[in-house]
C-alpha positions in Angstrom: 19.2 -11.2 -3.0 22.7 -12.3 -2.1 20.7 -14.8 1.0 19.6 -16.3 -2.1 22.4 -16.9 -3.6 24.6 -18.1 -0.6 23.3 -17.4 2.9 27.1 -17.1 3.8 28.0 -13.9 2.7 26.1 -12.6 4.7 27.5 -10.6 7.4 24.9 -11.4 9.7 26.4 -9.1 12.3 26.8 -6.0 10.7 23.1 -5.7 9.3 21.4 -2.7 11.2 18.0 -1.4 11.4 18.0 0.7 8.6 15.0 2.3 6.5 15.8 4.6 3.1 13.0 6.2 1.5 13.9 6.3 -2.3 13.9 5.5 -6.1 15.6 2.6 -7.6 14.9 0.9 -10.9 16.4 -2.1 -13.0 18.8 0.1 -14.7 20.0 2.6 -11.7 20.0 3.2 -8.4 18.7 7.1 -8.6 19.2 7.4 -4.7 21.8 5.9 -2.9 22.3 5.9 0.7 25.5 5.4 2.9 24.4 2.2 3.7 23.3 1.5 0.1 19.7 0.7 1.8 16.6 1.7 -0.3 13.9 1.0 1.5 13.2 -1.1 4.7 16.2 -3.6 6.2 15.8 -5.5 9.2 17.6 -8.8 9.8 14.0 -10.6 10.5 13.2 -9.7 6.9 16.2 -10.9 5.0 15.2 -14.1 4.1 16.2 -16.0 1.1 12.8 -17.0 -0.5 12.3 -13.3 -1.4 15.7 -12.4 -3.2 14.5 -15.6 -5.2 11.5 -13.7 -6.5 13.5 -10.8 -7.3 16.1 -12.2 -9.1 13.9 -14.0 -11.0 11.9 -10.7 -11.6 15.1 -8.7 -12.5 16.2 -11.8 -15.0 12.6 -12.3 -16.7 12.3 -8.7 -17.0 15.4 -8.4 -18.9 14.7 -10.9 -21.0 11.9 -9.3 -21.7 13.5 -6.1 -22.6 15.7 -7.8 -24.9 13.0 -10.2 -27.0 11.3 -6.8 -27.1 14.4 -4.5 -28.0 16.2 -6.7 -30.2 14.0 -9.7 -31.2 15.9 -12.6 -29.4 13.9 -14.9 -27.5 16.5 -16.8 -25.0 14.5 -19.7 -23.1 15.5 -21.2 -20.2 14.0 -23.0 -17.4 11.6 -21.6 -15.6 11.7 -18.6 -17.6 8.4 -16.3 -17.9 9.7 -13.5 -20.5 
């Protein structure tokens, strides 16, 4: 995710092989690990396209949550909630 918001802070030469099995959600991270990896990392696979889509998951799903919670319907561009 943060590719997508600035490839830059990245630190491109610190990323390791890394792979986490584990359970995260929205709301928590229920596992951590020392590297604060859940799941698969690999440098070939950190590509900016995809922290697009889950940014824009993460924000329409808590839109969502709060049209559905609390009756507010906030639209912006592009948004699917």
């Amino acid at each position: 995710m943060i590719a997508a918001i600035n490839r830059d802070l990245i630190r491109w030469d610190r990323i390791i092989d890394a792979e986490v099995n584990g359970n995260i959600n929205l709301v928590r991270t229920i596992d951590v690990s020392d590297t604060g990896v859940v799941g698969l990392l690999r440098r070939d696979l950190i590509r900016p396209e995809v922290g697009v889509e889950i940014l824009r998951f993460m924000v329409n799903d808590l839109l969502k949550q709060i049209r559905d919670i609390y009756g507010i319907t906030i639209n912006i561009e592009g948004n699917n909630a």
